[in-house]
C-alpha positions in Angstrom: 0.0 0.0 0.0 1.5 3.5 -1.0 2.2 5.7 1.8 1.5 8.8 -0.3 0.2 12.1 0.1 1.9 15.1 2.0 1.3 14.9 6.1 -0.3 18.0 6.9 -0.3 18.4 10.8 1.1 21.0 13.9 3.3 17.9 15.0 4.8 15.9 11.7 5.9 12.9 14.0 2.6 12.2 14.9 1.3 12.0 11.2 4.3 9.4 10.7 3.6 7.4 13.7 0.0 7.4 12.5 0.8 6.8 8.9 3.4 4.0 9.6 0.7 2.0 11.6 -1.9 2.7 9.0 0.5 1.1 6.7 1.3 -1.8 9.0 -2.3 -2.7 9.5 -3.2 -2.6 6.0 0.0 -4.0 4.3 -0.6 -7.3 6.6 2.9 -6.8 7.5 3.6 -9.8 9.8 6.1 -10.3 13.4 9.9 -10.5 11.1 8.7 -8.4 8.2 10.7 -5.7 6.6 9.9 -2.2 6.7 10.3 -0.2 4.0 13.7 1.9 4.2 13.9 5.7 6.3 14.6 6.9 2.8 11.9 5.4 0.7 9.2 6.5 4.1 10.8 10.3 3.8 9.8 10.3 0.3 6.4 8.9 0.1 5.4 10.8 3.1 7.1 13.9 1.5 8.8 14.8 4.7 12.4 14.9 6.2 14.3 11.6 7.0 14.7 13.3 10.6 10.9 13.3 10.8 10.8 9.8 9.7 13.2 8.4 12.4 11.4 10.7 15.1 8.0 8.6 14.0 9.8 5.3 13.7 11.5 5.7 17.1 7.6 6.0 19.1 7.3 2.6 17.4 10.4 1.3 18.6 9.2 2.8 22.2 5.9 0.8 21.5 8.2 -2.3 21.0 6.3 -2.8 17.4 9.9 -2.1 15.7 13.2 -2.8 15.9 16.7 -1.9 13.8 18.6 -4.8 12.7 21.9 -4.4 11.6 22.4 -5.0 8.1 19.1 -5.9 7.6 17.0 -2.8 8.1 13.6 -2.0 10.2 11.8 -5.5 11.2 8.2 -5.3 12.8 8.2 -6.6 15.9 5.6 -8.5 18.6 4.6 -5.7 21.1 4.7 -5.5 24.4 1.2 -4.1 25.0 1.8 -3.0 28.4 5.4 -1.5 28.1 4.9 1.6 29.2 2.4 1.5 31.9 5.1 -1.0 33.5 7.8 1.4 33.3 5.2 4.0 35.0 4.2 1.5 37.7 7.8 0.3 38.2 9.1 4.0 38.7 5.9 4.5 41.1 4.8 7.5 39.2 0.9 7.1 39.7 -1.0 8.8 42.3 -2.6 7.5 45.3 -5.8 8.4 44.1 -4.5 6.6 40.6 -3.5 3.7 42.5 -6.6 2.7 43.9 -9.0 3.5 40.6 -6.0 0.9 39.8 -6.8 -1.7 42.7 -10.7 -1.4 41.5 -10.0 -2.5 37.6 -7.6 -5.3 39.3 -10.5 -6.3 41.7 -13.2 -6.5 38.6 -10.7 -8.1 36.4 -9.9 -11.0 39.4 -13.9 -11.6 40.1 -14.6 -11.5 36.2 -11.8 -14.3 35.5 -13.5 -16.7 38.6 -15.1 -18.8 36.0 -11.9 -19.4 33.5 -10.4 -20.0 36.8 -12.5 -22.5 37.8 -12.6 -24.2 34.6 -9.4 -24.3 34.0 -7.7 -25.7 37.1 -5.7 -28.5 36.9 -4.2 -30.8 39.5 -1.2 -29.4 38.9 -1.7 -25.9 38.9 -4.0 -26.3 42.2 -0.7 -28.1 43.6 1.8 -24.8 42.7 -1.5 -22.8 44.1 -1.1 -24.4 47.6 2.4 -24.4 47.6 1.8 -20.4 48.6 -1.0 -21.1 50.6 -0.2 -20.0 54.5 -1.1 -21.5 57.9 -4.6 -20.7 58.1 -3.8 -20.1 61.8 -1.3 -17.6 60.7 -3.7 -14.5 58.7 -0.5 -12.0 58.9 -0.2 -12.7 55.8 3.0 -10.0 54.0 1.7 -8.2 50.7 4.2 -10.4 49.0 2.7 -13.7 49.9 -0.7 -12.0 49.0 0.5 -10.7 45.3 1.8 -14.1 44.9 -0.8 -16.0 46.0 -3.0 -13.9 43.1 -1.1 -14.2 40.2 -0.9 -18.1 41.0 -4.6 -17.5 40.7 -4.6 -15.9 37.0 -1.8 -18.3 35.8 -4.5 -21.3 36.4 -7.0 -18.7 34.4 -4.4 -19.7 31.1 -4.8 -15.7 30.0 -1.6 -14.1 29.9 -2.1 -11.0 28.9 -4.6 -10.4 32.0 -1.9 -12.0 34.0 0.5 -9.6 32.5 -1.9 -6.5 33.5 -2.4 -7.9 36.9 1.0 -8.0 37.6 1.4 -4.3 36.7 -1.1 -3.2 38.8 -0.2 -5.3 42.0 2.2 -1.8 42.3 -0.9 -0.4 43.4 -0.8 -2.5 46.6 2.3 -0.6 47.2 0.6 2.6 47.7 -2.2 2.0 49.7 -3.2 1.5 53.0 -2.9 -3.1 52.9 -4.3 -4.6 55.5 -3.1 -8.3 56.4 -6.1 -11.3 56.5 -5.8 -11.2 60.2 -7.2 -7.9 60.7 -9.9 -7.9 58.1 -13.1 -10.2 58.0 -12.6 -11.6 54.4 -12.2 -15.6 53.6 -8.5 -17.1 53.6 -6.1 -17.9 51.0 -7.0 -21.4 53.1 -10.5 -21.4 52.1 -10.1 -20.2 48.7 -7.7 -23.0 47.8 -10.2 -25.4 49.3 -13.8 -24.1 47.1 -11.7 -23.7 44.4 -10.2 -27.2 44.8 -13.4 -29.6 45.6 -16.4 -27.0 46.1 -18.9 -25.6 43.2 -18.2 -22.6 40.5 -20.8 -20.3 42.9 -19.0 -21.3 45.7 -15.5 -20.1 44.5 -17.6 -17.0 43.3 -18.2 -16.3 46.8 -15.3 -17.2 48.7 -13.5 -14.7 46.0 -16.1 -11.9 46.7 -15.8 -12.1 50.2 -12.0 -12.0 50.1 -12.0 -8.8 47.4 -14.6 -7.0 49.7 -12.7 -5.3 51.7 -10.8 -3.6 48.3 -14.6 -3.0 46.7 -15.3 -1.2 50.5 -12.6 1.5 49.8 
């Protein structure tokens, strides 16, 4: 598809960026592709070679390209959540951010309880309970807690929530936790045991009765 036609816009890099993903999408350019050279992009988009490498270097940012030596631009599998993970890693969101955070985290958990369910294996119920404490012992650290969740959306088999989940555990960070012990909510105990021989509303319960006290804030 021909990338022609002059970019007319206040910020040129912008109308590369949005031009080279046009292109992308409509070329059926696949992960290991070629793009076409900085060059041959200044000239069809009738703009400088510095404008093109400022457009092509957000995509690179986006992790959607990459520059191979001697072989030119290659298109690249992104890394969807990149950038909020270099936010959340640096700690860079608000309190108030962090908890609008905790809430999509909380609906994301209760929404996956049924792939959850379905998709347990002995297996994966085995690694679950290998992070499972004492159920005499409800001090449980936020560590054992974040753990104990993401064990949870690893036996849901979707990745890419598990990746999102994992980006806004950080959240946790900045709010006020509260260990098991000194909140009436059901135990990683009891969880491991509805989700292990009791029914799919019963795990649906146990899990909104642990998450209430997030829902409550």
């Amino acid at each position: 598809m021909p990338l022609s036609g002059k970019i007319k816009t206040v910020t040129l890099a912008d109308g590369v960026e949005t031009r080279l993903l046009e292109y992308i999408q409509s070329s059926g350019l696949r992960v290991g592709d070629l793009l076409p050279k900085e060059e041959d992009l200044a000239t069809q988009l009738c703009v400088s070679r510095h404008i093109v490498r400022e457009g092509v270097s957000r995509l690179k940012t986006l992790g959607l390209v990459e520059s191979r030596k001697r072989k030119g631009m290659t298109l690249c599998r992104p890394d969807v959540f990149a950038s909020v993970k270099k936010l959340a890693n640096a700690n860079l969101f608000s309190e108030s951010e962090c908890r609008e955070f905790m809430e999509i985290r909380v609906a994301m958990e209760l929404g996956m309880v049924d792939f959850i369910y379905r998709r347990k294996t002995p297996e994966l119920m085995q690694k679950l309970a290998e992070v499972v404490s004492d159920p005499l012992e409800y001090q449980i650290h936020l560590d054992q807690e974040i753990l104990f969740h993401r064990r949870l959306f690893e036996i849901s088999g979707n990745s890419i929530a598990g990746q999102f989940c994992n980006i806004l555990n950080n959240a946790f960070k900045l709010m006020d936790y509260v260990p098991i012990g000194k909140r009436k909510t059901s135990s990683h105990k009891e969880i491991w045991k509805i989700l292990n021989t009791g029914s799919l509303e019963d795990f649906r319960s146990v899990m909104l009765k642990h998450l209430a006290p997030y829902l409550n804030k």
